[in-house]
N, C-alpha and C positions, 0 to 999 in steps of 0.2 A: 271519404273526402280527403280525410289527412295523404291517404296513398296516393290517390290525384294529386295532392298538391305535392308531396315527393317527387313523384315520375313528372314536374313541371320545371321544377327546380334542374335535372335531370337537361333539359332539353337546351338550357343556355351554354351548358358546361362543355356539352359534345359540339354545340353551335359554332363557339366561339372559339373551340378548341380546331374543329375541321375547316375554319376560314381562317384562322392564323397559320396552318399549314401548308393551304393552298397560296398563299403570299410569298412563304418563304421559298415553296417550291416554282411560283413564277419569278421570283428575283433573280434566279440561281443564274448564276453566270450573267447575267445583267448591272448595269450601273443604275438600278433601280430603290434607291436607298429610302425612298416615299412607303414602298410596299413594304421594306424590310420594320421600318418605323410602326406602319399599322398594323403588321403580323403580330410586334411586341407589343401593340396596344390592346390587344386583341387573346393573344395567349395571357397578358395579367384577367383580362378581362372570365375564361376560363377558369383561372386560380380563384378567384374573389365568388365566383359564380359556387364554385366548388366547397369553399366555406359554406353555403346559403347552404348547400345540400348537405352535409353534415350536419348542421344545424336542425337541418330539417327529419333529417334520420337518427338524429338524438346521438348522434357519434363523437357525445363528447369527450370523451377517452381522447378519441382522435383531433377534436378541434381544440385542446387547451396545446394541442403542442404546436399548432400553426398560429395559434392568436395574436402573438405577438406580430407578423409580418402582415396581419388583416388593416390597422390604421393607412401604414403606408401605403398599400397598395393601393387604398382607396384617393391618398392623397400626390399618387404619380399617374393617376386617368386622366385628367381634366391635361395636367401640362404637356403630358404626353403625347395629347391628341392636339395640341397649340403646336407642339413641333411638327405633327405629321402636314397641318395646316400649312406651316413654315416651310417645309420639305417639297409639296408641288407648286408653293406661288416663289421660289427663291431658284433660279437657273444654276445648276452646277452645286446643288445644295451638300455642306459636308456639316459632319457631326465636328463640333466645336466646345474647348474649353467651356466658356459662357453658360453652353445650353445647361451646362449639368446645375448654375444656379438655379433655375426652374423646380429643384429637386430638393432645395433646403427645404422646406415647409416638411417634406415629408421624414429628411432624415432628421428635423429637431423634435417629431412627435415618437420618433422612434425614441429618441433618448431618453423623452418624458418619459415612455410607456415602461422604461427599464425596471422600477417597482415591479412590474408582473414578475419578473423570472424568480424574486425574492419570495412570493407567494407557495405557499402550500400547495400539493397537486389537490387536495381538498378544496381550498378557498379557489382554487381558480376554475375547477369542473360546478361549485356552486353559483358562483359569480358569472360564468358563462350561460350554465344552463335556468338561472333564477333572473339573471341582467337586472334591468332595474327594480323587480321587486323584491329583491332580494330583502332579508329580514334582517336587521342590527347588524348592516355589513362592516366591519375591521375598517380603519380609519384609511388601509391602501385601498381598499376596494373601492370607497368612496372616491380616493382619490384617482385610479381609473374610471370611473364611471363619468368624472369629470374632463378627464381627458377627453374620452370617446367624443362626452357632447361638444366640446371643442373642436376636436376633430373634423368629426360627419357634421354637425349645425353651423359650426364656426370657420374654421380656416377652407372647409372643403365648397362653403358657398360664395366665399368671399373670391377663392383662386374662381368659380363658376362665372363670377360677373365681371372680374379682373378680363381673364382668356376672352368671356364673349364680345366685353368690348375690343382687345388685341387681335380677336379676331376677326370682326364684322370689319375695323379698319385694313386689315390686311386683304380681306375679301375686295373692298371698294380700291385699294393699290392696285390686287392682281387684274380688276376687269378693265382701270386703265393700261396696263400692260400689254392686256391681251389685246384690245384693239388696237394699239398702237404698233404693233408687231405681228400679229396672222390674221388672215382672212378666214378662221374658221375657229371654232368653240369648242369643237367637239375632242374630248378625252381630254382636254384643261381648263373646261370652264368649273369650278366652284360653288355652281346655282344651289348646289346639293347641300354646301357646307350651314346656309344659310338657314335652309330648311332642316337639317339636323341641329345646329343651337336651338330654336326656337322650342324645336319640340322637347330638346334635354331641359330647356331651363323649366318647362311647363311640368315636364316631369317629376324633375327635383321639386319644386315649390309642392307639386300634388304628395308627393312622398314625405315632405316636412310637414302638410299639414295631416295626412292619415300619421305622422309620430306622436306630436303634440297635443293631438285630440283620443289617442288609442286607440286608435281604428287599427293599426298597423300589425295585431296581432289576429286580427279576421281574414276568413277563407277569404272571399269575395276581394281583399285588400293583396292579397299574397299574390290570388292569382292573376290581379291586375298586373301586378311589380310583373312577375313572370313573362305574361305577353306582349309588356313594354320593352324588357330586358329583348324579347327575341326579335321585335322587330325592327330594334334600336342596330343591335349588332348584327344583324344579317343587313340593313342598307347601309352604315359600313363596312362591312366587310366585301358587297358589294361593289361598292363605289371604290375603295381601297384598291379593288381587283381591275376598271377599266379606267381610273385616273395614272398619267402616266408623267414622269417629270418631265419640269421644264427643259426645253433644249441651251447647251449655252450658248452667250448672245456671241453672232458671228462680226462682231464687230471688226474690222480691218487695223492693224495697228498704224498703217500709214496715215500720213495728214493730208495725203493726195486726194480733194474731193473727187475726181472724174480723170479717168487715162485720157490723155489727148496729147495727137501728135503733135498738135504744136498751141498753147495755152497763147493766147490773144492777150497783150499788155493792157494793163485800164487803160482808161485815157478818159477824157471830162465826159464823155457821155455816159462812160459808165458812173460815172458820180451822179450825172442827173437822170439815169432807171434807177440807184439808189435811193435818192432823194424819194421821188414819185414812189416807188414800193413802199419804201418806210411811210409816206403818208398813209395811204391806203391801207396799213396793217393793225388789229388792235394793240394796243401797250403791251400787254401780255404775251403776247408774242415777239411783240420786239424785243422786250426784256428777257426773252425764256433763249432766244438764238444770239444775244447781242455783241457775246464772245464769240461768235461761229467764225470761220476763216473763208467760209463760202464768198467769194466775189459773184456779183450779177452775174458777171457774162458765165460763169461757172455754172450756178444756179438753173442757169436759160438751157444749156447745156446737159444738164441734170433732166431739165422737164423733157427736152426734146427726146430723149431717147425714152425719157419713160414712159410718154405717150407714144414711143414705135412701137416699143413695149406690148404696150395695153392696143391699140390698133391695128397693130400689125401681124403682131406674134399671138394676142390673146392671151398673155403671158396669165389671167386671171380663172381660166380655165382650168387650172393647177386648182384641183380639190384642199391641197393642203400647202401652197402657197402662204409663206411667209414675208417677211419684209428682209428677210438673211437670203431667199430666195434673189429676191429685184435686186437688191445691195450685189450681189455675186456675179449677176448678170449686168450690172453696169460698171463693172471694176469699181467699187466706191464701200463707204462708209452707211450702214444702216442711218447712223443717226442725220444722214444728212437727206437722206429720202425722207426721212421722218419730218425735218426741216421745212424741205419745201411743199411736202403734204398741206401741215401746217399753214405755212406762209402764200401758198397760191391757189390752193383747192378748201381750205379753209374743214378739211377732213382727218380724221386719223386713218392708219391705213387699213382698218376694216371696213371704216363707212367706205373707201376710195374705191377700194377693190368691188365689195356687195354692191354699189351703183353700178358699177360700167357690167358686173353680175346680171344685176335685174334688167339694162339694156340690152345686154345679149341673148335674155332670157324673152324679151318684150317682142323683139325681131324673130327669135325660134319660134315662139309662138304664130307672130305676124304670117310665117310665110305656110302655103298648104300644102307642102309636100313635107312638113313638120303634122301634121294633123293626127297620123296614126302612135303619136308618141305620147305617153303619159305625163301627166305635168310633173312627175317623179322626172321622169325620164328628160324633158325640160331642162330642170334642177341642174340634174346631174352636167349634162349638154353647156350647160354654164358657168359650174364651178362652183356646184354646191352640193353635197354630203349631204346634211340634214333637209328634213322636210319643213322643221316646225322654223329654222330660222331662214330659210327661204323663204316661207310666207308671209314671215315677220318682216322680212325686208322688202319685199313684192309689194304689201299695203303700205310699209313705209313710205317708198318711193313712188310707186303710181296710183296709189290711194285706193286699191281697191285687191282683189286677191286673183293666183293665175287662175284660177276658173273664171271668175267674172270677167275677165280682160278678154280669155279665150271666147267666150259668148257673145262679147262686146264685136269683137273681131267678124265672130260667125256671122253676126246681126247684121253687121254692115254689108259686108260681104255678101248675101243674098238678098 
């Protein structure tokens, strides 16, 4: 069993070591600073593993000489992985001054732990290989032992529930983001990050209570840790490998909302479509544009091409159509499509886009020389990539799913 549970230990170390490789070798020559971040999250991840497995091979010769860099490492995971978090919801993400506060925690346990190197190579191969049961341990060992449980129980669960609230907020930021600027999810959506906290904190809690109650020295207990460890870092290492950064925002630096040959003076009528739109709009809205420089007749000007846009040109067809896309193609300012999304479709520009989507899709269906086509095939015909948020918008919007619509159709039809 002990041999099992070595050759287990064994399997995180090569894991976690072969996915942070793979990272650094797809960043290479890329402005890919997301992956370079989880490669490093990922090769500590290896080192710390690699302790387990000395530990576990009785190589304590070899582990009193790494011991010392074992606290921190454990206590630069959690912040580490909050930056990488930081790294794909932040456009144009750069390593900054700031971030390295993230890293006091770990380098003031370092300082604590400096008593070790004053230790005996005796007391420190006892004190590793005996841990806490150690017998009438010397008043430093005590006082490492105390560290530790500071360490792992104390500061390392506190940064756990610190990050997961930083980050479950920064999660609910990025998914307004993203509607509000691309018509599609896929390779920047986040869904994943969500379901990777829940499972670490469920983890850790299961881990603190197999310490407290002494279970933590049982087979059965080891080789849980194990299996957790692998499946933990292989989804992300995963995910690290097809998450890709944000693009940055193409905002226009002029204040020109729309090119035109020749810009129409106000005059009172256009005070009173102001007037009327301002009624008709909620507060929050009024208030979120109230600075905007957008005039109506601009505004009017704005919708009209973006409906040639969307009518004419199908401009939504674009699988990976953004709002930096439409903005480039009306000579203008993203934030002002965003605007009148807002202000006269009462949508962000993913619901905008995914409707006039699922009416293109509703019509491809509709017609039967579309019949031999898969409702993949459909999708795609429409402007859409995935399968699972095409369906999800299909029921959305026409209340039912494209097979049943397609049935619906058939039915009628004969």
């Amino acid at each position: 069993m002990d041999k099992l549970i070595s050759n287990l230990y064994l399997l995180p170390v090569y894991q976690s070591g072969v996915l942070s490789l793979l990272l650094y070798i797809y960043s290479l020559n890329r402005p890919w600073r997301a992956r370079r971040i989880m490669g490093s999250f990922l090769a500590l991840t290896s080192i710390y593993f690699s302790f387990n497995l000395l530990y576990s091979l009785k190589l304590f010769n070899l582990l009193v000489i790494v011991y010392y860099l074992i606290l921190p490492i454990i206590l630069v995971f959690i912040p580490l992985f909050y930056l990488y978090i930081e790294s794909v919801t932040t456009p144009g993400f750069r390593f900054r001054k700031e971030h390295f506060l993230h890293f006091i925690p770990a380098v003031f346990i370092l300082l604590l732990n400096l008593p070790y190197l004053a230790t005996s190579d005796y007391e420190r191969i006892n004190y590793i290989s005996h841990g806490f049961s150690n017998v009438a341990p010397s008043p430093v060992i005590r006082y490492l032992e105390l560290i530790y449980i500071i360490a792992v129980y104390g500061v390392c669960n506190l940064q756990l529930f610190y990050y997961t609230w930083r980050s479950l907020k920064r999660f609910e930021e990025h998914k307004t983001y993203i509607a509000n600027r691309f018509s599609y999810t896929e390779s920047i959506s986040l869904n994943w990050i969500r379901a990777l906290v829940i499972s670490f904190i469920a983890f850790v809690l299961i881990n603190d209570f197999f310490f407290f109650t002494g279970m933590k020295s049982l087979a059965v207990t080891r080789i849980f840790y194990n299996f957790c460890m692998l499946a933990i870092t292989l989804f992300v290492g995963y995910h690290g490998m097809i998450q890709t950064d944000l693009p940055l925002d193409d905002d226009l630096s002029d204040d020109i909302p729309i090119k035109e040959k020749a810009e129409p003076q106000p005059s009172d009528n256009n005070d009173i479509i102001t007037q009327a739109v301002s009624l008709a709009l909620p507060q929050p809205i009024l208030a979120k544009y109230s600075s905007s420089p957008l005039t109506e007749i601009q505004k009017q000007l704005l919708i009209s091409h973006l409906e040639r846009l969307i009518l004419e040109e199908k401009i939504y067809t674009n699988l990976k159509l953004s709002i930096d896309d439409v903005a480039r193609r009306l000579d203008t300012n993203s934030k002002y499509i965003s605007q009148i999304l807002n202000e006269n479709y009462k949508q962000n520009f993913f619901a905008f886009i995914n409707f006039h989507r699922i009416e293109e899709a509703k019509n491809l269906i509709n017609n039967d020389l579309n019949q031999k086509y898969s409702i993949m095939g459909i999708a795609e015909m429409a402007g859409f990539s995935s399968k699972s948020t095409f369906y999800e918008a299909f029921k959305q919007i026409a209340g039912c799913t494209p097979s049943e619509f397609r049935k619906k159709i058939i039915s009628e039809s004969s």
